[in-house]
N, C-alpha and C positions, 0 to 999 in steps of 0.2 A: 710200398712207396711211402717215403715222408709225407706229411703235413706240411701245409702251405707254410709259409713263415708270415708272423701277425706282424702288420706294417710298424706297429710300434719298435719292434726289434731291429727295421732297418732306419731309422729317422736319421742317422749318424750318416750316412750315404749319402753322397753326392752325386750327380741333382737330385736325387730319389727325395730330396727332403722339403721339395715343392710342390709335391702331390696331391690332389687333393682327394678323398677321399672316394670319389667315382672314379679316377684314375687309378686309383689301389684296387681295387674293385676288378677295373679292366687288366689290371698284371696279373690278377691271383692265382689263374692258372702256371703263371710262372714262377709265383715265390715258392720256389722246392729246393731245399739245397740241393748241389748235385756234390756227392762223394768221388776223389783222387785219393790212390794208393801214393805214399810215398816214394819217388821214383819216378812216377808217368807224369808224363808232357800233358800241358793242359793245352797249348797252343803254342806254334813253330813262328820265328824269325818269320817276317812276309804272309803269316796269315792274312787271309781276306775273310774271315768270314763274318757276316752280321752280326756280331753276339757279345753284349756289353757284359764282363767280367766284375764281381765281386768279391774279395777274399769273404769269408763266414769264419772259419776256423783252421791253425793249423799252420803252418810255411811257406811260403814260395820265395824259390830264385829265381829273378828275372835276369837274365842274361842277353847285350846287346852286339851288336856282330863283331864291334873291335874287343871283345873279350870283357869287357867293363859287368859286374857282377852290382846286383841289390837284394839285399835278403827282407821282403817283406815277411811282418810276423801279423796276424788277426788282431783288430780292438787297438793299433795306431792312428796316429791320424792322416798316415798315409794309405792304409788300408781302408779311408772311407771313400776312397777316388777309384774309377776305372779301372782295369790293370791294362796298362797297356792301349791306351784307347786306339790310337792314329792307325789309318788303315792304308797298308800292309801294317801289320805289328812290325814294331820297331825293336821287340826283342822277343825271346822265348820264354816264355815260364814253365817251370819244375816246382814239382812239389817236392820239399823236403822232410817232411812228413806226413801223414797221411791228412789230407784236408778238405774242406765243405767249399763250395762257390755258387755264390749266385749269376745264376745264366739268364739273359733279357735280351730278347727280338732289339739291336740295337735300333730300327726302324719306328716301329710303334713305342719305344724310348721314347725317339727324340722327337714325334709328335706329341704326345703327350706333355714333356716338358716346355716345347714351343710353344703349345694352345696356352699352357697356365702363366708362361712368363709374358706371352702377348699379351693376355685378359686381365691380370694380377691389375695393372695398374689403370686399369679403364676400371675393376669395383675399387677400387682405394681412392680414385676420383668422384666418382658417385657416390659413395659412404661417405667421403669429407664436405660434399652436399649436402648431407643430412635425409639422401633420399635412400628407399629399401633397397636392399640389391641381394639378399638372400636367394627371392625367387630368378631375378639375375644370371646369381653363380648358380644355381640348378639348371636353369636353362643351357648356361654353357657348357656344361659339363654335359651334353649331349654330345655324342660322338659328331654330328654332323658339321657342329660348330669349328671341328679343327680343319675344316676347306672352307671357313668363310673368314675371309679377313678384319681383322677390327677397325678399320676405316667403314667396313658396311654393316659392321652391328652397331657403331656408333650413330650412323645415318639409319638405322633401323629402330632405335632405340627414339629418334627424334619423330619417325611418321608412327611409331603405334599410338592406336586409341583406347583408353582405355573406357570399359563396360562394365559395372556396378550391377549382377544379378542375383535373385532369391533362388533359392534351392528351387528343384523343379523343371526351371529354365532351361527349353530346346534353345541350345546355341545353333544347330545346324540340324537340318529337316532332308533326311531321306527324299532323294526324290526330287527337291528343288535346283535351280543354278545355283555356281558357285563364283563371288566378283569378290574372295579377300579369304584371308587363311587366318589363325586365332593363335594367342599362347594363354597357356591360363598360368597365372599369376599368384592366384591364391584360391582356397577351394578343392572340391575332387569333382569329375567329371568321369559319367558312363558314355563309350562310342555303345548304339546298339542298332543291329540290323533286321528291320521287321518289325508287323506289329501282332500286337495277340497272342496267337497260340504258335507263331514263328516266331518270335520275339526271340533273341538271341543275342545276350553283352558278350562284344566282342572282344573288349579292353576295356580298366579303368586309366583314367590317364590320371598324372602325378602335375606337380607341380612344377610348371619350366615347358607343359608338353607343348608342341607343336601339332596341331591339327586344322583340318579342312583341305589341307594343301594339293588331295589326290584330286579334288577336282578342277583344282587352277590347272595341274599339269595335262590331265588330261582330255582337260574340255568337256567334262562329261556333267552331268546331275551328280548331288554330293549320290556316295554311295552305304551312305548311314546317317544315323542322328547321333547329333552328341548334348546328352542334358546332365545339368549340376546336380547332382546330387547332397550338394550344400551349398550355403551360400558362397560366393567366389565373384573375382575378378577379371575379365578374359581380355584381350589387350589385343585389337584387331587389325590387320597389317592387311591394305588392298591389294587388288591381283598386281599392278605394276610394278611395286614397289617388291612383292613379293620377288616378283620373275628376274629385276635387276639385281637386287640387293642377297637374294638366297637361292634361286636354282642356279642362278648362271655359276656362280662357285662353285654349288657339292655335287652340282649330275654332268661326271665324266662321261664325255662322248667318244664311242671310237670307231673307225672307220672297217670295213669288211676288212681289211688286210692287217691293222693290227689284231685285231680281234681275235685273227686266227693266228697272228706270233704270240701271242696272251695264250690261243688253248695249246699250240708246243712245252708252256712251261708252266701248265698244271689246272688254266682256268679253264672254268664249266658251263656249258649254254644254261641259261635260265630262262624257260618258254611262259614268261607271262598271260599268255592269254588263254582263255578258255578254254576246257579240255575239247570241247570236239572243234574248235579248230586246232590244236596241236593233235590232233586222233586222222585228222586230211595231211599233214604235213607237216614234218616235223625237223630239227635239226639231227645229226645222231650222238647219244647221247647226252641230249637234254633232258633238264628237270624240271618239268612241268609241275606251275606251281602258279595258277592266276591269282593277277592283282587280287582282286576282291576276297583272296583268302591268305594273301601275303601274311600279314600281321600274325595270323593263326597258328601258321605253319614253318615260320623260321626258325623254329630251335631245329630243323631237320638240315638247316644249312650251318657248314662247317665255316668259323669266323678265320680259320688260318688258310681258306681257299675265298681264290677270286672270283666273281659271278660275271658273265657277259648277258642281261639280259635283250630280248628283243620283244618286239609284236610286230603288227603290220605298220603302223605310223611311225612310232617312236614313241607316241605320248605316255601309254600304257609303261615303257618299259623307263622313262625317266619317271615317273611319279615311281617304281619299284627301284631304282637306284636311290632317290631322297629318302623315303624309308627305309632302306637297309642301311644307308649311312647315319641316320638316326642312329638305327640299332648297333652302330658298328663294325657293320662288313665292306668288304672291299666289293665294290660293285662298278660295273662301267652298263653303260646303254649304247647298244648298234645304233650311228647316227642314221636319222628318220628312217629307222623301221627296215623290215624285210622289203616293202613294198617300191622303195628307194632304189633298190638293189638292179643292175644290170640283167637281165635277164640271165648271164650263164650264170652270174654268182647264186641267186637265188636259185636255180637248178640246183646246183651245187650245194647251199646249204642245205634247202629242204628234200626229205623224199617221204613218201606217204607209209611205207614199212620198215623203217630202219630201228633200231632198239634204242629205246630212250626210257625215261622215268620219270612216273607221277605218283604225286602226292597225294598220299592217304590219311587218313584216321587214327589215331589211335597214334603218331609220330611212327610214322611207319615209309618208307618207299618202296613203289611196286614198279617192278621192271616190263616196259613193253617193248612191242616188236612190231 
């Protein structure tokens, strides 16, 4: 299989040339060229399919239905544009030589370019203020940022506080209530859960992170500490402001009945909660993977599938929606919980021996029954 292609090689591509940098990042698994023999059809007149097209190398003929022919060649400057964007394709392309293209999820495209043309001109506002926006553009460049709209990072931007601490400094105490959720600004920061000889870092967080917020959503005691490990700036946003201005955007809710048109076309129950309540009752074929070890254990979820999480409330399974969309996956939350549920649907979903999957050790899944 090729190597990725280094985003320097595509800067001549159109939009691709507004990337920034965490967005190159999120394509990489798709910068591969893909190889056409001379001859084969890369896509039919009336195609529908998602997949934004780039010549690499090589010829094509695009051909429109009243016969009208274009001979693209690689390295024009019509060949830095889509082939063919409008969907149905409005023509066919053939290779007339043997040739390379680049293939791009046209979806996750054109959010990625919508979040950066949204955001572009809110930091070139705030840089011609003469204020930092470094930490800012990292912050945005969080996947979760592209479900929240820039009218509410503007007004989010206006209630944060900011907090000047020494290295050392517990921002947030295992154990305590939580009444505001934190971004750090500048600095590095350990989450760590336990103390002493349990003592266990669970993440270091980066600059731009977003933390505290599992226990705005779920009402609970925080469920770790998070201290500076140098000196840093953390920028503190209260529960209200949190709950209008950023859950209500990124945590999709959905109802039993979509939920279950979502797992016809490939999405997968995600059972948040604790193993021995998902061990009484369970969905079939869920992946059992509680909140409090989410962070841990997500490289074991696949970012090109959907997750329907649940618990009993709801709470549990929307703080696991806002963090996956942090990290980038597509996630929705059963609205209020299994417990919400009509009696027969909940029959329905749960049953106490059906075959599902939990999350192990080692990035591992173990099939139960």
């Amino acid at each position: 299989m090729s190597e990725p292609l280094n985003p320097e090689q595509l800067r001549s591509f159109t939009p691709l040339n507004v990337l920034s940098e965490q967005q190159w990042r999120e394509l990489r698994s798709q910068l591969v060229p893909q190889p056409l023999l001379g001859g084969q059809l890369l896509f039919r007149q009336g195609d529908q399919g998602r997949t934004t097209y780039y010549l690499l190398s090589g010829e094509l003929l695009l051909r429109s239905a009243d016969g009208s022919e274009e001979r693209l060649h690689a390295g024009t400057a019509a060949s830095c544009h889509p082939l063919s964007p409008s969907l149905p394709r409005q023509q066919e392309a053939l290779a007339v030589s043997d040739v390379s293209v680049l293939a791009l999820d046209s979806a996750l495209l054109g959010r990625l370019v919508t979040w950066r043309l949204a955001y572009q001109d809110l930091l070139v506002e705030l840089g011609g203020n003469g204020e930092d926006t470094e930490w800012l553009a990292r912050l945005l460049e969080n996947p979760l940022f592209s479900k929240v709209p820039p009218g509410n990072v503007r007004a989010m931007l206006e209630r944060l506080h900011p907090i000047d601490l020494p290295a050392g400094s517990r921002v947030l105490v295992e154990g305590q209530g939580g009444d505001c959720c934190y971004f750090l600004k500048s600095g590095r920061a350990e989450v760590i859960r336990g103390m002493d000889s349990d003592r266990q870092v669970l993440a270091e967080l980066e600059v731009g992170a977003c933390f505290g917020e599992e226990a705005l959503l779920s009402d609970q005691p925080r469920n770790a500490s998070v201290t500076l490990i140098e000196a840093g700036v953390v920028l503190r946003l209260d529960r209200q402001d949190f709950f209008s201005l950023l859950k209500a955007p990124v945590v999709d809710e959905v109802s039993f009945g979509e939920a279950a048109r979502m797992l016809s076309s490939g999405a997968q129950w995600l059972d948040v909660r604790l193993q021995e309540e998902y061990e009484r009752s369970h969905a079939l074929q869920t992946l059992n993977m509680p909140l409090h070890l989410l962070r841990l254990k997500t490289r074991l979820l696949d970012k090109a599938r959907t997750y329907l999480c649940y618990c009993d409330s709801g709470k549990r399974s929307a703080s696991a929606v806002f963090l996956l969309s942090q990290l980038g996956f597509s996630a929705y939350a059963l609205r209020d919980g299994v417990d919400a549920l009509p009696a027969i649907q909940r029959d329905g979903l749960l049953c106490e021996s059906g075959p599902g999957y939990l999350a192990r050790s080692g990035g591992r899944t173990e099939r139960s029954g």
